[in-house]
PyMOL commands that place a pseudoatom at each C-alpha (Angstrom):
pseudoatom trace, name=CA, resn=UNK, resi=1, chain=A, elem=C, hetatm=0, pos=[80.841, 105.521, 120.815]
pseudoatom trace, name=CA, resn=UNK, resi=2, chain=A, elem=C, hetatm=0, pos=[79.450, 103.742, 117.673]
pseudoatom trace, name=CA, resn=UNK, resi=3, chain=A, elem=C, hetatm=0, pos=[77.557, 104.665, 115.154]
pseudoatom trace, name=CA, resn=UNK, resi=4, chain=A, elem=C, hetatm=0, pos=[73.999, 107.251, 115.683]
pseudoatom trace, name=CA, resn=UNK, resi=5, chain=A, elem=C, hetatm=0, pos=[71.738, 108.103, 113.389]
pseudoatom trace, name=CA, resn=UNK, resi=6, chain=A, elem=C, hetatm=0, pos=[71.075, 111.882, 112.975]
pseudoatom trace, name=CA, resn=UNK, resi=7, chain=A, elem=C, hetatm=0, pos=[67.181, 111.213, 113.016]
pseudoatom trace, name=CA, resn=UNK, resi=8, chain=A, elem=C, hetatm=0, pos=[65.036, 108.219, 113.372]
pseudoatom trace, name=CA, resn=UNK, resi=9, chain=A, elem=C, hetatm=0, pos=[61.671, 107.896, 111.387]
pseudoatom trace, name=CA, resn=UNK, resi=10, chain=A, elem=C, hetatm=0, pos=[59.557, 105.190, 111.938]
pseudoatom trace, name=CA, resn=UNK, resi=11, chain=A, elem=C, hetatm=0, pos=[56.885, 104.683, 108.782]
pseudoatom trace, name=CA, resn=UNK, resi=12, chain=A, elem=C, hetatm=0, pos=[53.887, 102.768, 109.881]
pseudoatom trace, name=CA, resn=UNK, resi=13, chain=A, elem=C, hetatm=0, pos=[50.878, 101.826, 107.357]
pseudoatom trace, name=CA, resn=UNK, resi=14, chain=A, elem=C, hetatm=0, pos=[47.612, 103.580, 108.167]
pseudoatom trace, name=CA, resn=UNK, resi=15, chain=A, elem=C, hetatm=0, pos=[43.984, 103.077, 106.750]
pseudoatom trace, name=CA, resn=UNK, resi=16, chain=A, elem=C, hetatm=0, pos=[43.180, 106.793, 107.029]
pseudoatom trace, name=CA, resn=UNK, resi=17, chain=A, elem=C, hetatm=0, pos=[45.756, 109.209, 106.706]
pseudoatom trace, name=CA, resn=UNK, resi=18, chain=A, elem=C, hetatm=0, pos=[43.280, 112.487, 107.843]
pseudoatom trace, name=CA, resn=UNK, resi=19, chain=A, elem=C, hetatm=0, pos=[41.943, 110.498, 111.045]
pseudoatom trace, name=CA, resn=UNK, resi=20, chain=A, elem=C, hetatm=0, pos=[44.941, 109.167, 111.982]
pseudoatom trace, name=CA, resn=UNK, resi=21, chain=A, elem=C, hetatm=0, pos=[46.611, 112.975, 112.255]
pseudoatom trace, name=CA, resn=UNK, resi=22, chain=A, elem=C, hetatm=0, pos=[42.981, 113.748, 114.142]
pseudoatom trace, name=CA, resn=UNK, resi=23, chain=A, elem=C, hetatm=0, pos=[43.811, 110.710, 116.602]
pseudoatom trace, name=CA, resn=UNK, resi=24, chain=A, elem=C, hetatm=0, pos=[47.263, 111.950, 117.017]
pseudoatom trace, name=CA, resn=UNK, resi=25, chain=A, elem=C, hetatm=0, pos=[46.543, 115.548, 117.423]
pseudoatom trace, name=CA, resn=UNK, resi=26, chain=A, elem=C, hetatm=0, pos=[43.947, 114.643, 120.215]
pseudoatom trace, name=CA, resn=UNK, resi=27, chain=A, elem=C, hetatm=0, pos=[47.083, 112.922, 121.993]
pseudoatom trace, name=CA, resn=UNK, resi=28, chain=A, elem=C, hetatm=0, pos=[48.586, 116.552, 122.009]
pseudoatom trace, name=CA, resn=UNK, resi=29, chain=A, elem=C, hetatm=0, pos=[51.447, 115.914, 118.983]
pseudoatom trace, name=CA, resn=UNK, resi=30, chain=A, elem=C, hetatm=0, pos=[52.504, 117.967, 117.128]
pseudoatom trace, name=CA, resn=UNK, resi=31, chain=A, elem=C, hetatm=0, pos=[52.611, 117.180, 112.477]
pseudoatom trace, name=CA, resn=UNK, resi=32, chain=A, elem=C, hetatm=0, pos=[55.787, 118.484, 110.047]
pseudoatom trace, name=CA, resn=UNK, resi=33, chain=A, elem=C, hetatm=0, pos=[53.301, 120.263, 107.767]
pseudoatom trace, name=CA, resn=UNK, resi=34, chain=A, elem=C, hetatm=0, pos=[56.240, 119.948, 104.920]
pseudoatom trace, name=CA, resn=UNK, resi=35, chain=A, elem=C, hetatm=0, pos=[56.120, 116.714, 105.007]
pseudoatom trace, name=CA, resn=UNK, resi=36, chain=A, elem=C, hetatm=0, pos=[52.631, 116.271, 105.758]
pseudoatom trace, name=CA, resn=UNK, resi=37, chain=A, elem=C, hetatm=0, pos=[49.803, 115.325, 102.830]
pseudoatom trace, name=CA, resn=UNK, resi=38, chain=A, elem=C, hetatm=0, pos=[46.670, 113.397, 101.823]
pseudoatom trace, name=CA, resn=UNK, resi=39, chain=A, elem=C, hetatm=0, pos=[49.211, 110.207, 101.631]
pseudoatom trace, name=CA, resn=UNK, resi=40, chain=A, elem=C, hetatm=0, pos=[51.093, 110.661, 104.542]
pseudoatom trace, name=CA, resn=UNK, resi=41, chain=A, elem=C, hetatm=0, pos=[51.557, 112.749, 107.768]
pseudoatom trace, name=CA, resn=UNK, resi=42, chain=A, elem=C, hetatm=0, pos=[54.517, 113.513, 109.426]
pseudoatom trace, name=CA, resn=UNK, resi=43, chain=A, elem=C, hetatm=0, pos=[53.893, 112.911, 113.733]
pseudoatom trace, name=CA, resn=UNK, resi=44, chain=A, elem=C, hetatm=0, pos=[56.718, 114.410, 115.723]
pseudoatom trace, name=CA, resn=UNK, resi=45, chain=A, elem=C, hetatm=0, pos=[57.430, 112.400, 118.438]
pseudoatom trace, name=CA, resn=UNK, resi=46, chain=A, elem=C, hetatm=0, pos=[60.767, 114.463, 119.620]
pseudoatom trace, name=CA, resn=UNK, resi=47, chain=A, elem=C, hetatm=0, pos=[63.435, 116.844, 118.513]
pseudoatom trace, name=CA, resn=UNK, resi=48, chain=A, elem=C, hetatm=0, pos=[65.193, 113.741, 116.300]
pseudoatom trace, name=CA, resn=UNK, resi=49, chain=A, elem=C, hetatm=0, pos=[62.228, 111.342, 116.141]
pseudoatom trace, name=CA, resn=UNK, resi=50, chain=A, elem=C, hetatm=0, pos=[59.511, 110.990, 113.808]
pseudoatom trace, name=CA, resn=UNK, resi=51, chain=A, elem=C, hetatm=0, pos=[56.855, 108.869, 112.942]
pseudoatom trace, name=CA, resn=UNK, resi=52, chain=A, elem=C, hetatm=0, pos=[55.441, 108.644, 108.866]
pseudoatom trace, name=CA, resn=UNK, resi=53, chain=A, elem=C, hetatm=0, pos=[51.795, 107.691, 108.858]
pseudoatom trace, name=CA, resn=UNK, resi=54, chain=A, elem=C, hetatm=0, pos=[51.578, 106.373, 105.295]
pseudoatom trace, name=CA, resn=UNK, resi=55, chain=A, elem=C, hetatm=0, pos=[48.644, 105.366, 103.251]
pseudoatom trace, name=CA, resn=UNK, resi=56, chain=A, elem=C, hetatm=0, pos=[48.448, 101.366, 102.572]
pseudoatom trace, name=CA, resn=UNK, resi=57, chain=A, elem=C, hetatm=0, pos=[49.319, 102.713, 98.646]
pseudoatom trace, name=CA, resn=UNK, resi=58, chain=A, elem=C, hetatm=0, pos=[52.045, 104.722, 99.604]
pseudoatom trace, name=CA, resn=UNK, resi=59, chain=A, elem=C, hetatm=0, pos=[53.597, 102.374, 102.018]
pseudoatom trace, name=CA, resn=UNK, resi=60, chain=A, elem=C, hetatm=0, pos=[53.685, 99.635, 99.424]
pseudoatom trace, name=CA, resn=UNK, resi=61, chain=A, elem=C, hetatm=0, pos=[55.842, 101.874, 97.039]
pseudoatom trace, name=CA, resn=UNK, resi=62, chain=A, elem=C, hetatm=0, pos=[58.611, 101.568, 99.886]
pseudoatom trace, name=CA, resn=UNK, resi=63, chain=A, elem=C, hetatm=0, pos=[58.058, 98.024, 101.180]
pseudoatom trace, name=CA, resn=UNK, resi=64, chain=A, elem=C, hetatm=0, pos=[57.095, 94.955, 98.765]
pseudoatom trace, name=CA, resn=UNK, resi=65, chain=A, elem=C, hetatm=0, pos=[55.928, 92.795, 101.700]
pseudoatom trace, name=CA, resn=UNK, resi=66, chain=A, elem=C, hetatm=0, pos=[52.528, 92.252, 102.675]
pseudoatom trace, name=CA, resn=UNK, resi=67, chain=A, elem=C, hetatm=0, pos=[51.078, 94.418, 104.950]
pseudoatom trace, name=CA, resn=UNK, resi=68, chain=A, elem=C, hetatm=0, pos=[50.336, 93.062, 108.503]
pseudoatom trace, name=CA, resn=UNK, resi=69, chain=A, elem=C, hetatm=0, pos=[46.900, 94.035, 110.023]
pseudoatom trace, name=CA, resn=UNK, resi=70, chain=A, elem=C, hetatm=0, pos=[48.001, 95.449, 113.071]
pseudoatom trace, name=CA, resn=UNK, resi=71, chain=A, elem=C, hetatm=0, pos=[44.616, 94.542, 114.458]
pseudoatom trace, name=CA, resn=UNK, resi=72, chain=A, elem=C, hetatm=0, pos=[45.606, 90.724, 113.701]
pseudoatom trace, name=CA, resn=UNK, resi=73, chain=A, elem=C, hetatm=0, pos=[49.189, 90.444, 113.895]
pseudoatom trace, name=CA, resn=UNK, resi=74, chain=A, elem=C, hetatm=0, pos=[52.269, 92.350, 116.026]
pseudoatom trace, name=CA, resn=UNK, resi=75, chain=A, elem=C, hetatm=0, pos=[54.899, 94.335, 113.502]
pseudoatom trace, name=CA, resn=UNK, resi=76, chain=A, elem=C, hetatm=0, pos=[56.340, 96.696, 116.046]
pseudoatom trace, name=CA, resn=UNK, resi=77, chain=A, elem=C, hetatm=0, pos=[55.796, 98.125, 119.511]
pseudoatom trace, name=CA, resn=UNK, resi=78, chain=A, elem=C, hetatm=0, pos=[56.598, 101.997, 119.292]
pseudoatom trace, name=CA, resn=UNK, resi=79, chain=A, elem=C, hetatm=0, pos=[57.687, 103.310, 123.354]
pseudoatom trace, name=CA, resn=UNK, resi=80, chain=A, elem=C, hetatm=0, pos=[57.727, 106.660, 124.369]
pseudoatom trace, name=CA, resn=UNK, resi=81, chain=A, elem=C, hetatm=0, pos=[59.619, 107.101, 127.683]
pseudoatom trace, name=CA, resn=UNK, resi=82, chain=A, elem=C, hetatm=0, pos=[57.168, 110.667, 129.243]
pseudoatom trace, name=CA, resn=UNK, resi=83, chain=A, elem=C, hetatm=0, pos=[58.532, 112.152, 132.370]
pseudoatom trace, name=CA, resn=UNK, resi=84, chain=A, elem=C, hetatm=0, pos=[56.220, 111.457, 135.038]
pseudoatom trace, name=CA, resn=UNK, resi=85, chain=A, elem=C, hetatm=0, pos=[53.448, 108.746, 135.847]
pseudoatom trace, name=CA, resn=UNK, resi=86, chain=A, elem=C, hetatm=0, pos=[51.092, 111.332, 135.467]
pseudoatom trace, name=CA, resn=UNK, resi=87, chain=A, elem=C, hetatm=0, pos=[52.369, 111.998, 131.804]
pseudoatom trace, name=CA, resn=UNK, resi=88, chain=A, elem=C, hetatm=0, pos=[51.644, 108.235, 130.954]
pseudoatom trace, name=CA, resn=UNK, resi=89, chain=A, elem=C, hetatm=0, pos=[48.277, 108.041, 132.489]
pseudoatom trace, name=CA, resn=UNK, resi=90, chain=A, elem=C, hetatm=0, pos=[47.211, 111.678, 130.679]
pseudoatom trace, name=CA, resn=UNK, resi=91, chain=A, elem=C, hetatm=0, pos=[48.698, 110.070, 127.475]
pseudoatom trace, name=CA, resn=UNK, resi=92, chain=A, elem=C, hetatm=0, pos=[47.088, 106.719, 127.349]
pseudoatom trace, name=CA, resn=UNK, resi=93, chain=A, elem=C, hetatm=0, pos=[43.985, 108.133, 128.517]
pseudoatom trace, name=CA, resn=UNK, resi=94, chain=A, elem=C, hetatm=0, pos=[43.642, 111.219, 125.908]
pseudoatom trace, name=CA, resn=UNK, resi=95, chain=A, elem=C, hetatm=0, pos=[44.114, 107.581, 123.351]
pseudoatom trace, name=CA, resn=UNK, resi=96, chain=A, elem=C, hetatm=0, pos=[41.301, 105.584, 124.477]
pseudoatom trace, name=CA, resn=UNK, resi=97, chain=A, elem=C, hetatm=0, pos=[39.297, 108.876, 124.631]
pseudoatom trace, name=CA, resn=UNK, resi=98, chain=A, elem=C, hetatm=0, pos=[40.247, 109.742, 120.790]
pseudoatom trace, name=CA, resn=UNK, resi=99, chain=A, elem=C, hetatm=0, pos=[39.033, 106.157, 119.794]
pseudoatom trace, name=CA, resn=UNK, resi=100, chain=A, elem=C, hetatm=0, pos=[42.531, 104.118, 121.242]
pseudoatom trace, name=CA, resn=UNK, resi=101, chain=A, elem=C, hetatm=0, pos=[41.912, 100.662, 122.545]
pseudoatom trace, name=CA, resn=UNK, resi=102, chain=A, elem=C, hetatm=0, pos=[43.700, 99.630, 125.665]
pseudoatom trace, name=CA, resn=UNK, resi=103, chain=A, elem=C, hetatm=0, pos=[46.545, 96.758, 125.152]
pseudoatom trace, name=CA, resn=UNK, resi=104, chain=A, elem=C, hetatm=0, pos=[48.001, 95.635, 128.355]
pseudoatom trace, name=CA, resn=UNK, resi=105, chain=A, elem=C, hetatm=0, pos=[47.117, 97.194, 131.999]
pseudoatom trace, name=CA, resn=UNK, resi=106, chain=A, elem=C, hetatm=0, pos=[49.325, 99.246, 134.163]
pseudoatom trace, name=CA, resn=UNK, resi=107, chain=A, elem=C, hetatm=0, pos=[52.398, 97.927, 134.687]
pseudoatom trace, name=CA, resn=UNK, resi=108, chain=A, elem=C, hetatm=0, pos=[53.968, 99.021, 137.716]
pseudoatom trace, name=CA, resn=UNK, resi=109, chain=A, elem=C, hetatm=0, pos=[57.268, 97.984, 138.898]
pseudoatom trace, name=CA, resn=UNK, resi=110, chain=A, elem=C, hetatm=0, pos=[58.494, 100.659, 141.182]
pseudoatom trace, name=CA, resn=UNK, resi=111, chain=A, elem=C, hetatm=0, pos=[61.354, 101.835, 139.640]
pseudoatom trace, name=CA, resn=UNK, resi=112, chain=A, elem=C, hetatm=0, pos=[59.367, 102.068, 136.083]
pseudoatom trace, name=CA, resn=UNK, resi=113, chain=A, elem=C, hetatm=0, pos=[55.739, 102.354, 135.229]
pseudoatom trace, name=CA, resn=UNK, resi=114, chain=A, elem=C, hetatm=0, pos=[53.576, 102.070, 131.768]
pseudoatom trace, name=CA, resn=UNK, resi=115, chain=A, elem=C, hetatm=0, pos=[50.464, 101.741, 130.325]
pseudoatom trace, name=CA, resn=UNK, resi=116, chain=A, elem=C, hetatm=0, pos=[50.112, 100.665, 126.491]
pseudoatom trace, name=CA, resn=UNK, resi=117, chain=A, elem=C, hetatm=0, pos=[46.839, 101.188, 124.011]
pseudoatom trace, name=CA, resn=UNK, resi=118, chain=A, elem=C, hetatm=0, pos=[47.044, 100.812, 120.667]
pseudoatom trace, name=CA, resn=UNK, resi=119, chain=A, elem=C, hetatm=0, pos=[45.711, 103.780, 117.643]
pseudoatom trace, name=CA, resn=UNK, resi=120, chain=A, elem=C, hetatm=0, pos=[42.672, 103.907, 115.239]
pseudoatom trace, name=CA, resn=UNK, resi=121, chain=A, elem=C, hetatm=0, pos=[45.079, 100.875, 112.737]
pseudoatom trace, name=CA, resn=UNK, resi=122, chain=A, elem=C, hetatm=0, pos=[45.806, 98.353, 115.914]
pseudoatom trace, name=CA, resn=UNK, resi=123, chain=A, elem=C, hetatm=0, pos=[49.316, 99.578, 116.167]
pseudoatom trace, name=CA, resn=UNK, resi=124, chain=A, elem=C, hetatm=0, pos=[51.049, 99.234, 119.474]
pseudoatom trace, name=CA, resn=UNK, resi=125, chain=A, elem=C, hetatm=0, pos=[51.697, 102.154, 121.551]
pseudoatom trace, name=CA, resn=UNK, resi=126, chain=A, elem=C, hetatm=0, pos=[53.667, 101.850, 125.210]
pseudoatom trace, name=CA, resn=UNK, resi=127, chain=A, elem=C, hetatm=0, pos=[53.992, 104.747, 127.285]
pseudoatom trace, name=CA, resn=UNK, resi=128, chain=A, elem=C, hetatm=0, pos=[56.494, 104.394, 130.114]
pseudoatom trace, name=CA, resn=UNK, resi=129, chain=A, elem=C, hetatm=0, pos=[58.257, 106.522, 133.203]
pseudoatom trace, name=CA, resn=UNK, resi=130, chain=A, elem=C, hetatm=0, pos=[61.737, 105.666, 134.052]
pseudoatom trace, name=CA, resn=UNK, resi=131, chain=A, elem=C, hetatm=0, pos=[63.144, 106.689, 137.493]
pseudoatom trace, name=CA, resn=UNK, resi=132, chain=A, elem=C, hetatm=0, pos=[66.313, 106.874, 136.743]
pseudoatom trace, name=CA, resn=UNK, resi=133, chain=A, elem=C, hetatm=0, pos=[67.919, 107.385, 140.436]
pseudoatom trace, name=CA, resn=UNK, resi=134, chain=A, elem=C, hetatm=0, pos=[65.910, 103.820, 141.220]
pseudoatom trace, name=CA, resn=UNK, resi=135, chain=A, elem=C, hetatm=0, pos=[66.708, 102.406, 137.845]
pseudoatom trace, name=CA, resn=UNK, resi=136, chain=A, elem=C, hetatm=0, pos=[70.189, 100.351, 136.430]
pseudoatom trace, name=CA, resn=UNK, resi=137, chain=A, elem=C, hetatm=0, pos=[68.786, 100.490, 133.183]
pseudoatom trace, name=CA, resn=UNK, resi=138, chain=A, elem=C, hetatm=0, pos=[69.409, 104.481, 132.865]
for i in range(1, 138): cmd.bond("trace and resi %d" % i, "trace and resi %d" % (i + 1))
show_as sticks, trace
zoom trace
C-alpha cells in the first residue's frame, strides 16, 4: 500500500467565519473548538477529515493566489459519501433550509445516488450513497 496521510484538512475561504459555523451546525456537524476562532472554524467532517473555514485575510496568509468567488468560478467539489439515500436527502435538505442553494438535481443511478447544493460562499457540496454490494467502484 502507498503512501496515507494521517488526516486530511481541506481549508476553504469563507466571507463570514460566525455564519458559516451557524450554516454548518444547522447541517448537524460537529466544530474542533481548539482550533476554532473569529478567523477560522474547524468543521469535522469524520474521525480523520476536516474542513478549515478561513477568513478571506487569513486564507491569504497561506495561499498567495487570488481568491476564486466560488459563486463565479469552480475551485473544488468537496463529497461526502452518507450511508443511506435518506442520509443524502436529510443532508442536502437541512442546506437549502440553512440558506444552501441547490447545484445539480438528484442523481440517481441505481447502484449510487446524490444530491449536491452549495453553502452560504458558493462552494460545492455533493452528498452521495454508495451500494457497495451493486457497486465495482467499492
Amino acid at each position: 500500500m502507498g503512501r496515507q496521510a494521517k488526516h486530511l484538512y481541506i481549508n476553504l475561504p469563507v466571507k463570514h467565519v460566525k455564519e458559516s459555523k451557524a450554516f454548518f451546525e444547522q447541517l448537524g456537524f460537529d466544530f474542533q473548538e481548539q482550533l476554532t476562532n473569529d478567523q477560522a472554524a474547524c468543521l469535522v467532517i469524520g474521525d480523520t477529515i476536516t474542513v478549515m473555514l478561513l477568513t478571506h485575510k487569513h486564507f491569504q496568509t497561506i495561499s498567495e493566489k487570488q481568491l476564486v468567488d466560488a459563486r463565479q468560478g469552480s475551485e473544488v467539489i468537496v463529497s461526502m459519501r452518507v450511508d443511506s439515500r435518506k442520509e443524502v436527502d436529510e443532508l442536502v435538505e437541512q442546506a437549502m433550509a440553512a440558506g444552501g442553494s441547490p447545484f445539480k438535481e438528484k442523481q440517481d443511478h441505481g447502484f449510487m445516488y446524490g444530491w449536491s447544493f452549495q453553502d452560504l460562499d458558493g462552494h460545492l457540496w455533493e452528498v452521495f450513497y454508495l451500494d457497495e454490494e451493486r457497486s465495482s467502484l467499492s
